[in-house]
C-alpha positions as CSV (number, residue, x, y, z in Angstrom):
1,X,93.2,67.7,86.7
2,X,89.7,68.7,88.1
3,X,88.1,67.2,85.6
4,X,89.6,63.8,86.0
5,X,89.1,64.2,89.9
6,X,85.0,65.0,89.3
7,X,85.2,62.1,86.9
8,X,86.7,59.5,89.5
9,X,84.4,60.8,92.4
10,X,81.5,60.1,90.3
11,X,82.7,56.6,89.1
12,X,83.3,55.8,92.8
13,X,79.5,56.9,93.8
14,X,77.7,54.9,90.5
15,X,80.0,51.7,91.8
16,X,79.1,51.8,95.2
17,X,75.3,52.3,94.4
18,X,75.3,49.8,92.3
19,X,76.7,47.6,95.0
20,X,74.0,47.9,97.3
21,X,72.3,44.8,98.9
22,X,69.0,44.0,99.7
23,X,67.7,44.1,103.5
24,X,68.1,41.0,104.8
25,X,65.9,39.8,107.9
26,X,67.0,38.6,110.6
27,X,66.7,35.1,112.4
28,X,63.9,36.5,114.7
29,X,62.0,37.7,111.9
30,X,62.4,34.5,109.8
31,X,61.0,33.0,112.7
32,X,58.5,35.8,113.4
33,X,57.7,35.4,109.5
34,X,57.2,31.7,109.4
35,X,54.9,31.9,112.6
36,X,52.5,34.6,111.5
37,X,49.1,33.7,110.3
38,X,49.1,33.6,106.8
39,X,45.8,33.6,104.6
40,X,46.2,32.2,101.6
41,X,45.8,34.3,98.1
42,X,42.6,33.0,96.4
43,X,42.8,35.0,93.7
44,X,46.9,35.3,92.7
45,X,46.3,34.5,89.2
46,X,44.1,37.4,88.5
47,X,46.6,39.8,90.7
48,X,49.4,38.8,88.5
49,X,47.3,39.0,84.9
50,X,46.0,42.5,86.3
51,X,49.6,44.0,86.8
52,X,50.7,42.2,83.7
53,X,48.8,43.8,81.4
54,X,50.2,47.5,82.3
55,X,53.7,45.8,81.5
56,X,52.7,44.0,77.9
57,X,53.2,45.4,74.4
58,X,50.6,43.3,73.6
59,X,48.3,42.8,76.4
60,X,45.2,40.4,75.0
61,X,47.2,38.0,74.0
62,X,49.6,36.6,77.0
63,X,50.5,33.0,78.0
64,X,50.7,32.3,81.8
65,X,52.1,29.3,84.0
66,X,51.6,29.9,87.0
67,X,53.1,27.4,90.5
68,X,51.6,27.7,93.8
69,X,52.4,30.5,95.9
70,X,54.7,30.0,98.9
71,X,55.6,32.0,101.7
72,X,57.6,35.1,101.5
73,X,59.2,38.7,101.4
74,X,59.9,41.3,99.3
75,X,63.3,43.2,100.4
76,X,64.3,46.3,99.0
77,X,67.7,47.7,98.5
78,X,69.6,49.1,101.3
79,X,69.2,52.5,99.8
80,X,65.9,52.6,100.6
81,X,63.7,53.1,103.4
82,X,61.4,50.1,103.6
83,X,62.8,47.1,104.5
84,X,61.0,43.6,104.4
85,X,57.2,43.2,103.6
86,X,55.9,39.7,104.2
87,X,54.1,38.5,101.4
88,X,53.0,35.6,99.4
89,X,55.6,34.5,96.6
90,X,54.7,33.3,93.1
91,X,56.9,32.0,90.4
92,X,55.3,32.1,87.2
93,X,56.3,32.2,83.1
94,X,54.7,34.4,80.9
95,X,54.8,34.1,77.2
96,X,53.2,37.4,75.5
97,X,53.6,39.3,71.9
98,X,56.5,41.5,70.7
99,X,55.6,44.5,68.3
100,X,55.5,42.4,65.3
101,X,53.2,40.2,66.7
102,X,55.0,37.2,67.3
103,X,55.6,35.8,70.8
104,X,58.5,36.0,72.7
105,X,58.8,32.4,74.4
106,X,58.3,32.3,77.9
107,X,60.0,34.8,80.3
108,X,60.5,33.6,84.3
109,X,59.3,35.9,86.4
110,X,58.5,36.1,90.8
111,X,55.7,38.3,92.1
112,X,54.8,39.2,96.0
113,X,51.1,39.7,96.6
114,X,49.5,41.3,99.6
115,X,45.8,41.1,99.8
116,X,45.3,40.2,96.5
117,X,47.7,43.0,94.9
118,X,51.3,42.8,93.7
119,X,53.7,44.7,95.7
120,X,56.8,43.7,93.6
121,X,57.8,41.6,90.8
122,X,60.9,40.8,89.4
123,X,62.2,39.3,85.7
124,X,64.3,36.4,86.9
125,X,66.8,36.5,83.9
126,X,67.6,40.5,84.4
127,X,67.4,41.4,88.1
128,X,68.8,44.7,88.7
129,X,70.9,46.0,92.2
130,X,68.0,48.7,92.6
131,X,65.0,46.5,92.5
132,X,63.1,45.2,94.8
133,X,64.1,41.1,95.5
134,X,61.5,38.3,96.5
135,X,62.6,35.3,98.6
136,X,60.8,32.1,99.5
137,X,61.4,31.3,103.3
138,X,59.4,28.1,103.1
């Protein structure tokens, strides 16, 4: 009987972390977002590659398409402490090499950049509860 009572307990505490939702800003700081001065990321591509290439099996070899970057934030999960970081948003593909040396195909992916560095990234096919998320507000 104690055993199933320590089992359900933790069940019920994995399901509601696993629940949890990302900060969410509010319509002043939308507007507070949207109305800051924003300097524009001159050297994104390089960020991105940079931060890549601790995340690739195979790092000489990748693929990127990058879009433009748009305006942003990066919100973390409820659980934590910091809530929204403003940030410039960039949607790129990247298409690198598995272990056997053949390429993957091209995986979607959304990075924030501050001041040239990545802050957060996510891969758009396999976003997790306990990541950080990246939203365009523009």
């Amino acid at each position: 009987m104690h055993k199933t009572f320590v089992m359900l307990v933790m069940v019920l505490c994995f399901g509601v972390t696993g629940c949890a939702t990302h900060h969410q800003p509010s319509t002043d700081e939308l507007l507070e977002g949207k109305q800051r001065t924003w300097t524009y990321p001159t050297d994104y591509q390089q960020s991105v590659k940079k931060y890549m290439q601790g995340h690739l099996i195979d790092p000489t070899a990748p693929i990127y398409t990058f879009l433009e970057p748009k305006k942003g934030y990066c919100a973390s999960p409820i659980l934590r402490k910091k809530r929204i970081t403003w940030a410039w948003v960039v949607d790129y593909t990247v298409n690198s090499k598995n272990s056997f040396g053949g390429y993957t195909g091209g995986e979607d992916r959304r990075a924030a950049i501050v001041d040239d560095q990545v802050i957060c990234e996510e891969y758009r096919e396999k976003i997790l509860t306990d990541q950080n998320h990246i939203q365009v507000i523009e």
